[in-house]
N, C-alpha and C positions, 0 to 999 in steps of 0.2 A: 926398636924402642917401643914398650907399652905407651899404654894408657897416662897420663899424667897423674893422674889416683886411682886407685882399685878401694872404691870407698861403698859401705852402706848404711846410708840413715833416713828416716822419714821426714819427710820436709813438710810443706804446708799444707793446714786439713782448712778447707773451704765447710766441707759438707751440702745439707741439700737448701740452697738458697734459692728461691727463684725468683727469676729476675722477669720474666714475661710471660704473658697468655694473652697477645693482645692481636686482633685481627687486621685491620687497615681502614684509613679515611675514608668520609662521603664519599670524595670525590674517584675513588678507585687507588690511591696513591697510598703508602703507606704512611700506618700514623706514624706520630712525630712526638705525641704530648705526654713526655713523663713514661716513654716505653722504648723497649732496648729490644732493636730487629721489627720485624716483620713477616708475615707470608705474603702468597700473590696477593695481586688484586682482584677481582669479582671476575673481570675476564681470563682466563688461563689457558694457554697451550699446554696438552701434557701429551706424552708419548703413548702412543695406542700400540700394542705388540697383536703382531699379522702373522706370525708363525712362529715356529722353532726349529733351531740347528743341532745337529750331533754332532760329536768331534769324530774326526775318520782316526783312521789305522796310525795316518800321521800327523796325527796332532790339528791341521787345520781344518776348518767346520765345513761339514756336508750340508747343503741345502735343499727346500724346495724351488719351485720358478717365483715364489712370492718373496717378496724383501724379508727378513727377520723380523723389521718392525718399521712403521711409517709413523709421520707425526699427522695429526688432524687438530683443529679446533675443538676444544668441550668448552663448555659455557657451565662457570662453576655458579648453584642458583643463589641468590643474593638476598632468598628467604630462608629460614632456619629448613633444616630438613624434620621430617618427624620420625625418623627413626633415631635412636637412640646412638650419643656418641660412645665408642670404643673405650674399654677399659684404660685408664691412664697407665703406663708403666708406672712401679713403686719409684718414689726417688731414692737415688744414691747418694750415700758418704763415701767417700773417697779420701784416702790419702795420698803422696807420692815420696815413694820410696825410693831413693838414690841408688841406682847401680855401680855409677862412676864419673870420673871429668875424664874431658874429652877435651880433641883441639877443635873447637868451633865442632860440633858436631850437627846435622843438619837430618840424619834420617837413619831409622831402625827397620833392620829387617831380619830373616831367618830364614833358615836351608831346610829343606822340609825333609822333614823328621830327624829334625836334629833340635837340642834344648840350647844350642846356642844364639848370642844373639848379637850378631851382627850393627856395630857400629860406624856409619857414613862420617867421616871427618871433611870438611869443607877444604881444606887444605890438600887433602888428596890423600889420604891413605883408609881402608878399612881395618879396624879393630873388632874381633870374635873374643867377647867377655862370656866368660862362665859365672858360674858360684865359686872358684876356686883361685883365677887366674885372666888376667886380658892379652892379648897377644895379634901384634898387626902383620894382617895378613896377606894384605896388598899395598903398595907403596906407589903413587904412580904421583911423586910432586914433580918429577922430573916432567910430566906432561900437561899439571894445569897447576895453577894458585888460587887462592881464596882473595878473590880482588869485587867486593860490593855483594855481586850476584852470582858470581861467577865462580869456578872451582868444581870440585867432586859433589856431588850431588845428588846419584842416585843409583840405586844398588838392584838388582832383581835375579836371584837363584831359578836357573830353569826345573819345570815340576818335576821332570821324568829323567834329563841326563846331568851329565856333574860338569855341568855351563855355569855360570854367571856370566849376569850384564851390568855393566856402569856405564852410567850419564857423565859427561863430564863438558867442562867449556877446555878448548886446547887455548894452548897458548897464542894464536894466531884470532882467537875469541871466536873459534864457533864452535855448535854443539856436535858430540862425536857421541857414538853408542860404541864399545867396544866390549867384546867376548873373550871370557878368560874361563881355559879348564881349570878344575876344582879338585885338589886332590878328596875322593869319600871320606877316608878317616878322617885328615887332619883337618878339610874345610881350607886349606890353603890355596892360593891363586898361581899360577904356573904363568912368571912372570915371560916366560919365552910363549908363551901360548895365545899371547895377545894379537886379535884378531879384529879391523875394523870393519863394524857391519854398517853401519850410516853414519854420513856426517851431513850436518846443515848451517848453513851461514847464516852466522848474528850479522843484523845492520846496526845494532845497536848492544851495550854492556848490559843493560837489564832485558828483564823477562823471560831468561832463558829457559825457564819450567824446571824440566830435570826428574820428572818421574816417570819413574820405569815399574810397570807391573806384569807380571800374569795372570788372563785371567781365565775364568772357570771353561773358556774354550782350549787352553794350554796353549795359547799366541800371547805375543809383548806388545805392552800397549804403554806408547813413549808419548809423554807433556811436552809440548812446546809453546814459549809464549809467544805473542804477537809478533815480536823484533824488538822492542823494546821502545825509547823514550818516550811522549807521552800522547795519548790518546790514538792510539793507532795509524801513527803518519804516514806509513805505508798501505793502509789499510789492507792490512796483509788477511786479519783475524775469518773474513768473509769470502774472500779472495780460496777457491776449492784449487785455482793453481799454483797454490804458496803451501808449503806444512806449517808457517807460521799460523799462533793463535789455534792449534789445533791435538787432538789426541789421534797418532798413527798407531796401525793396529799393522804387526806383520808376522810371519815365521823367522825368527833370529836365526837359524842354523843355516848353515851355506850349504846349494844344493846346486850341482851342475854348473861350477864357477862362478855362480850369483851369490853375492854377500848375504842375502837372504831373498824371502820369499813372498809376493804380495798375497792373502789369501783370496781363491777365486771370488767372495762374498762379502769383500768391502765395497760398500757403499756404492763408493764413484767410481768402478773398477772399469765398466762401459762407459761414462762420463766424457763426451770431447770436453779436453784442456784440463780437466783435473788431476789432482796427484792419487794415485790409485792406493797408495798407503792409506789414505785418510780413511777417520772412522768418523769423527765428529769434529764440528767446528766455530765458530764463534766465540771463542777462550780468551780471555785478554792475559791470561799468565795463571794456567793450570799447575798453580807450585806443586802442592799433592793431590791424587787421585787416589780412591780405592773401592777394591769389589768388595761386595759385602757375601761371605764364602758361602752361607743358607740360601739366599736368594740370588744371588750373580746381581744385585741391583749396583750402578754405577753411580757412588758421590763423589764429586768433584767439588773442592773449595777453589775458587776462582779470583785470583787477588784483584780489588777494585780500581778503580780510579783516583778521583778526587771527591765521590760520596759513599759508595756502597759496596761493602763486602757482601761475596755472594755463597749459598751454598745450593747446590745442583745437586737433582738425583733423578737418575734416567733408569728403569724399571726394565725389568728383562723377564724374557719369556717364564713360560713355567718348569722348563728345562736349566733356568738359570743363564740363558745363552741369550746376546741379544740387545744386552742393555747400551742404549747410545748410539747404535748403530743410524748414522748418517745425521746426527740429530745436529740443529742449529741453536749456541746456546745465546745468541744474539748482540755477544761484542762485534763492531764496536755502534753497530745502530741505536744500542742499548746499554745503560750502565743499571745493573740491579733490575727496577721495573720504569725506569725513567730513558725517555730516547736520550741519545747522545750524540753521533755524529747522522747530523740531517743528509747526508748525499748518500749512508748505508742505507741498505732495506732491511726492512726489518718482520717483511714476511716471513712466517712459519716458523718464529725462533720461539722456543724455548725461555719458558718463565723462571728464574728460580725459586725453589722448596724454601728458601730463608734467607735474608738481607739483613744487614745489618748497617750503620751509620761508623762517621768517624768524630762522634763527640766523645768525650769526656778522655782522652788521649789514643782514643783507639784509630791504628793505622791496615789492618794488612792481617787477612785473613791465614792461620795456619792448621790446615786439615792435618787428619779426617778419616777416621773409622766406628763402623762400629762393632762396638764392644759384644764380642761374644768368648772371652776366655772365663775360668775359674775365680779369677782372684775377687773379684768384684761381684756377684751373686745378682744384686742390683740394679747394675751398669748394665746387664746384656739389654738388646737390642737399642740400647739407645746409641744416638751417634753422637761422636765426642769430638771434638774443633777448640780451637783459641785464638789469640790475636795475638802478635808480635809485640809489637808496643806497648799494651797492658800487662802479658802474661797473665789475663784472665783464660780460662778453660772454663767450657760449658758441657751438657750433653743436652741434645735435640732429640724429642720421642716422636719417631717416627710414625707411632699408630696417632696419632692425635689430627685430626684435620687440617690443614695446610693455612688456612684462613684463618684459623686460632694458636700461633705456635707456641709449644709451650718449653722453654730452654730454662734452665738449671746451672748457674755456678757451682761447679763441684772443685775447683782448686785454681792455683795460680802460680807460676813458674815463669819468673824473667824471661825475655829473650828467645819467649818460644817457638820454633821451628817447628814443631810437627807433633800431630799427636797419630800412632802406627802402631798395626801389630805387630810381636813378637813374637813366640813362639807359643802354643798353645792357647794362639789370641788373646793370649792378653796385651792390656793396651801398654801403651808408652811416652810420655814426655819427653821431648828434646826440644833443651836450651840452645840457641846458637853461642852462648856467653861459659858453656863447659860440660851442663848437669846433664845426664840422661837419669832416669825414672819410670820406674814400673807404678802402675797407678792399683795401689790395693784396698781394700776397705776400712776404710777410719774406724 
């Protein structure tokens, strides 16, 4: 069974509205008065990178004896600097242009080098729409449902062989990564070919993450949220012996009867008591992640609590390799820049790049790339995110100083799930309520 429509039309033009340039309170805390988000405050953790990796023969990263990258305090100065601020990116107009409905669909991806574009159904099945035709390629309801949080969720095409990976919750509710060969021409899934590389237990229906990527080291780098209900009960997020709360970094291919493979140069790989998967930690529900393909830098939209949606970017070598490696991004000691559970520590974590509140209906952050494809001339290097609740979409310019951000309403889509690249980066909208959308120039 296709796609429910194989439809095209332009849906709603925002264009360039901006909504803030506004830096943060006296007191260090972010403003509050008549402004929408925030950056840090005066004091800032940020990621200092201490070397760089190459990828070996086989895909995972050759090192030297120095870590890729460590965190340290910087003290961001609290007086104007006098050198001059960085040119503003132009703002964009944007439109969004409808490729098709979907069932609940949840996230977009593509097989590289190929113009298709890979639709995620919550439900369990993936759809490959063209210009021509949609047609589903993998069928897997028989192994999970679309129940809250829970169901198909996330897709990731290996760089160099004809693998896919999907996220999924099993019907027993926990998180499974499973491997499926690809036929080259057709893009189809070789439904005998199904191969379990990790699975991880939910304590809980929510938080389950569900993103799967690769990145510019050609290793899979898998979202997990905390465990779920609320406020970190487990306090899993902190916890380096739980994959809960956390992005694992591994070799997905089975090598020597092992379902996959830890790379020698994860973080805690020498660690007593840690999971040697792990890349980074402190996530309270890492729905989407992604590398940014010029710079390897790592944003992460991080869904909130009960105040602050967050957006994270952890900077990577100048090899592009690097980014996040072992970094703390401070759940659950921390929500946004505000503490939150008093018995976490909350040494050496990780401030986030932008926060935002849950006034005016807004609930639940939905990343997050940035824009480097054709269609939007405008768009490139900013970063593009939205809110579930509102279906408001912004894009965040990254050149602009952290303590003044400057975000941009550029359109609005119900029910938004995810903003991702597709193929020739250009960007995408997914509604959880049907719409996917290509985001092109008003």
């Amino acid at each position: 069974m296709a796609a429910r429509s194989h439809s095209h039309r332009t849906l709603i033009v925002i264009g360039a509205l901006t909504l803030v340039a506004t830096g943060c309170g006296s007191d260090g805390s972010p403003g509050t008065s008549g402004s929408f988000g925030a950056g840090p405050p005066t004091s800032v953790t940020t990621p200092v990178v201490a070397t760089t990796a190459t990828p070996s023969s086989n895909g995972s990263a050759a090192t030297t004896d120095v870590p890729i990258a460590t965190t340290t305090p910087t003290t961001t100065p609290t007086t104007t600097p006098t050198t001059s601020r960085p040119a503003e990116l132009p703002a964009p107009a944007v439109s969004l242009y409808e490729i098709g409905q979907f069932d609940q669909p949840v996230h977009v991806t593509s097989r590289p080098g190929d113009s298709t574009v890979y639709v995620v159904e919550q439900s369990g099945r993936v759809v490959a729409v063209t210009d021509l035709s949609s047609e589903v390629v993998l069928d897997i309801r028989d192994l999970t449902a679309a129940r809250g949080e829970r169901g198909l969720l996330g897709l990731a095409f290996h760089p160099t062989a004809d693998l896919a990976y999907v996220d999924y919750t099993s019907n027993a509710g926990n998180t499974v990564v499973d491997e499926y060969a690809v036929d080259p021409n057709s893009g189809a899934f070789d439904p005998s070919s199904r191969r379990e590389v990790l699975t991880v237990a939910q304590p809980y229906s929510n938080h389950n993450g569900g993103q799967l990527a690769f990145g510019p080291d050609q290793l899979l780098y898998i979202g997990l949220g905390d465990g779920g209900s609320g406020g970190d009960p487990g306090r899993h997020a902190l916890d380096l012996g739980s994959r809960l709360g956390k992005i694992l970094r591994i070799d997905p291919v089975a090598d020597g009867g092992e379902p996959f493979t830890v790379p020698a140069d994860n973080p805690f790989v020498a660690t007593a008591g840690a999971d040697p998967t792990i890349w980074a930690y402190g996530l309270r529900n890492p729905w989407r992640f992604s590398f940014d393909g010029p710079t390897g830098d790592l944003w992460i939209a991080d869904v909130g609590q009960d105040d602050w949606e967050e957006i994270n970017r952890a900077v990577a070598a100048e090899n592009r390799l690097g980014a996040g490696r072992g970094a703390n991004f401070g759940w659950s000691a921390i929500e946004g820049f505000e503490p939150f559970n008093a018995d976490q520590p909350s040494d050496g974590a990780l401030d986030p790049l932008f926060v935002y509140d849950h006034r005016d209906g807004r609930c639940s952050v939905s990343g997050g790339a940035v824009a480097r494809g054709e269609s939007v001339p405008d768009l490139q290097g900013w970063y593009v995110f939205g809110d579930y609740c509102t279906g408001q979409i912004w894009a965040l310019d990254p050149t602009v100083p952290p303590s003044e951000p400057r975000v941009i309403e550029i359109a609005r889509l119900d029910g938004l799930a995810e903003i991702a690249q597709g193929p020739d980066g250009d960007l995408y909208a997914v509604s959880n309520a049907g719409t996917v959308a290509r985001l092109i120039a008003a």
